[in-house]
N, C-alpha and C positions, 0 to 999 in steps of 0.2 A: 176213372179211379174209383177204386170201392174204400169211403172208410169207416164202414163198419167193423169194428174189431171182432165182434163176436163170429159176422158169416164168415171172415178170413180163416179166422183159426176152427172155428167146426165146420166149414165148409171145405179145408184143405183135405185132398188125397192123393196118393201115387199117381199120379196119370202116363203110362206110360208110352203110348200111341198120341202124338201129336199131327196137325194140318199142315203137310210141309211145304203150303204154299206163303203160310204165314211166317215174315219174317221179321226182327225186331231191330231197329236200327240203331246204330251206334250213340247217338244223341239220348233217347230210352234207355239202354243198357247201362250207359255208364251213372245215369240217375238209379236204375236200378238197382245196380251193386254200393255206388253214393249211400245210399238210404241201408244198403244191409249194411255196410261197415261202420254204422254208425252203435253197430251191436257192440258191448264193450271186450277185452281184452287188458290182460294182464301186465300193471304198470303202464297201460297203454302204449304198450308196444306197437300194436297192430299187425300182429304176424300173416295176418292170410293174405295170400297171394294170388289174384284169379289165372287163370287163361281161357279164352271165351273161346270154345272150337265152333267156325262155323260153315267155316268155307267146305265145298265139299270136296276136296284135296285132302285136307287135315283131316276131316269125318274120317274117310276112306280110310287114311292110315290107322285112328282111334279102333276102327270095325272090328277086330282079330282080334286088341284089347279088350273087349269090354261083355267078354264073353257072355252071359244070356243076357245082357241089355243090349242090344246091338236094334232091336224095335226104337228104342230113343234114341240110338244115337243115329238112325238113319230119317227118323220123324220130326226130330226136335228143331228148331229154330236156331238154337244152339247148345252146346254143352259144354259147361262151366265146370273147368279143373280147378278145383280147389287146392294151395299147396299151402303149406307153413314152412316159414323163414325160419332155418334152425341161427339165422347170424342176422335175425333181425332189430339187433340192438345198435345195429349201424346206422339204423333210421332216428335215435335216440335223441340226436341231439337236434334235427330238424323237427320232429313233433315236438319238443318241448320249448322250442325256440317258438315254435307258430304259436302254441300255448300263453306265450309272453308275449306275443307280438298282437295279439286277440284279447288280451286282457284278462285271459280266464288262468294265469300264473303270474307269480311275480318273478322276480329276479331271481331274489336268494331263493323262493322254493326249489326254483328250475335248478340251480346250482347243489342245492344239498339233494337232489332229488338222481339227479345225474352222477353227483358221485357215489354216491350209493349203486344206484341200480345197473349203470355200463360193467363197471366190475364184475358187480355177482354175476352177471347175465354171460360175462367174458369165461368166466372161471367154471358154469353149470357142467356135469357133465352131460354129453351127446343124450344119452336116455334122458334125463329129467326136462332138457330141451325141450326133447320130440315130443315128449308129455304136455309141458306146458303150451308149443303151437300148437298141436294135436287140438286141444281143448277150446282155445282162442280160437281157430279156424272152425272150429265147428258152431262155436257161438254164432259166429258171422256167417253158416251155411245157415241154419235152423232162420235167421233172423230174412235171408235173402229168401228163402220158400215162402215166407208170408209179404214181403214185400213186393213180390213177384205176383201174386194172387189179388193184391193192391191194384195190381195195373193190369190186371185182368188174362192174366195167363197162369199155366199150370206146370208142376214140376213134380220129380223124383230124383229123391234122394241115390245115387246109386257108389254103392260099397264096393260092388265086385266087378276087379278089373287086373290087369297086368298091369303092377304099384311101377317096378324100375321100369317094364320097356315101356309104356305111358310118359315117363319123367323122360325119358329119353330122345321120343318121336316131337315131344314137344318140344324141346330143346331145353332144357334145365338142369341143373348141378346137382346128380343127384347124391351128391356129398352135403349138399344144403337143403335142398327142396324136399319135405317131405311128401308125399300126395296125401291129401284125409280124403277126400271123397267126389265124387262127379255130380254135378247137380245138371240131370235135362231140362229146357225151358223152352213151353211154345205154348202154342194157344190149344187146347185140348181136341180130339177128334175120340175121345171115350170120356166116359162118365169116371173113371178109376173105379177102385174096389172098393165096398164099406166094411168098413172095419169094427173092433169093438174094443173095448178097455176095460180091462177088470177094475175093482169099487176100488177107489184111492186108498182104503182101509187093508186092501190085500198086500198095498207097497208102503205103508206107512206106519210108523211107531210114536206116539204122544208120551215123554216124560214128565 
């Protein structure tokens, strides 16, 4: 485990060629994803949704999907579909229950909290959803790339894929599920690219 916060985050890049002898096991993984979703989310919902591809059955089918990643998704240890729960306010009442059962709520918050937020959440329309898991799920990607570099392995981000027949192959509702993005993860067999960032002053306004 690295926890140096500093070489995480300046030491993170794209890796896209991984050692596909190296493989991460279930026990790991689910600590690893544990620790990203600890990233927050709106009302605490918790909308993201993983699917861990690893087996190479499921790979195979992803390959045709994931048009020029397809180097990760055949190197990687696994590949993490990221979804957001557009009817994730179904989980509402069990996070805020655990909430009170943990002592980090009380009663009546949990009640005036729940009536408030199940409704609105019931009544949003589809776009403003998609918006709000879109956003939450991404939290919890950005948050799982540095957690993952924690425990000593490397990732990419990857955006460009076939969004339905992906939700599809995997088996998901894609009346519900929306996909935000693929994340590959293994242990590196490239150095990634260096990159550079313009001066914070080129993206920033002081009033």
């Amino acid at each position: 485990m690295n926890a140096n916060l500093n070489d995480i985050i300046k030491g993170r890049k794209s890796v896209r060629a991984y050692d596909p002898t190296v493989k991460i096991s279930k026990e790991e993984m689910t600590e690893i994803l544990s620790e990203a979703t600890l990233a927050p989310s709106s009302v605490n919902m918790q909308p993201w949704r993983f699917v861990v591809a690893e087996s190479d059955e499921v790979k195979a089918q992803m390959q045709p999907l994931v048009r020029f990643n397809t180097r990760q998704n055949e190197t990687a240890a696994a590949m993490i579909v990221i979804f957001g729960d557009l009817e994730c306010y179904e989980y509402g009442e069990e996070i805020y229950e655990t909430a009170v059962a943990e002592g980090k709520m009380s009663e009546e918050v949990k009640e005036q909290q729940l009536a408030t937020i199940l409704p609105l959440y019931q009544q949003l329309p589809k776009e403003q959803m998609n918006d709000i898991v879109k956003i939450d799920a991404s939290l919890a990607a950005m948050q799982l790339m540095l957690v993952a570099r924690a425990h000593g392995y490397e990732t990419n981000p990857i955006g460009g894929f076939e969004a339905k027949e992906l939700t599809e192959v995997l088996g998901l509702d894609p009346e519900r599920y929306v996909p935000v993005m693929i994340v590959s993860i293994g242990k590196a067999a490239e150095t990634g690219y260096n990159s550079i960032r313009l001066p914070i002053e080129t993206f920033t306004t002081w009033k």
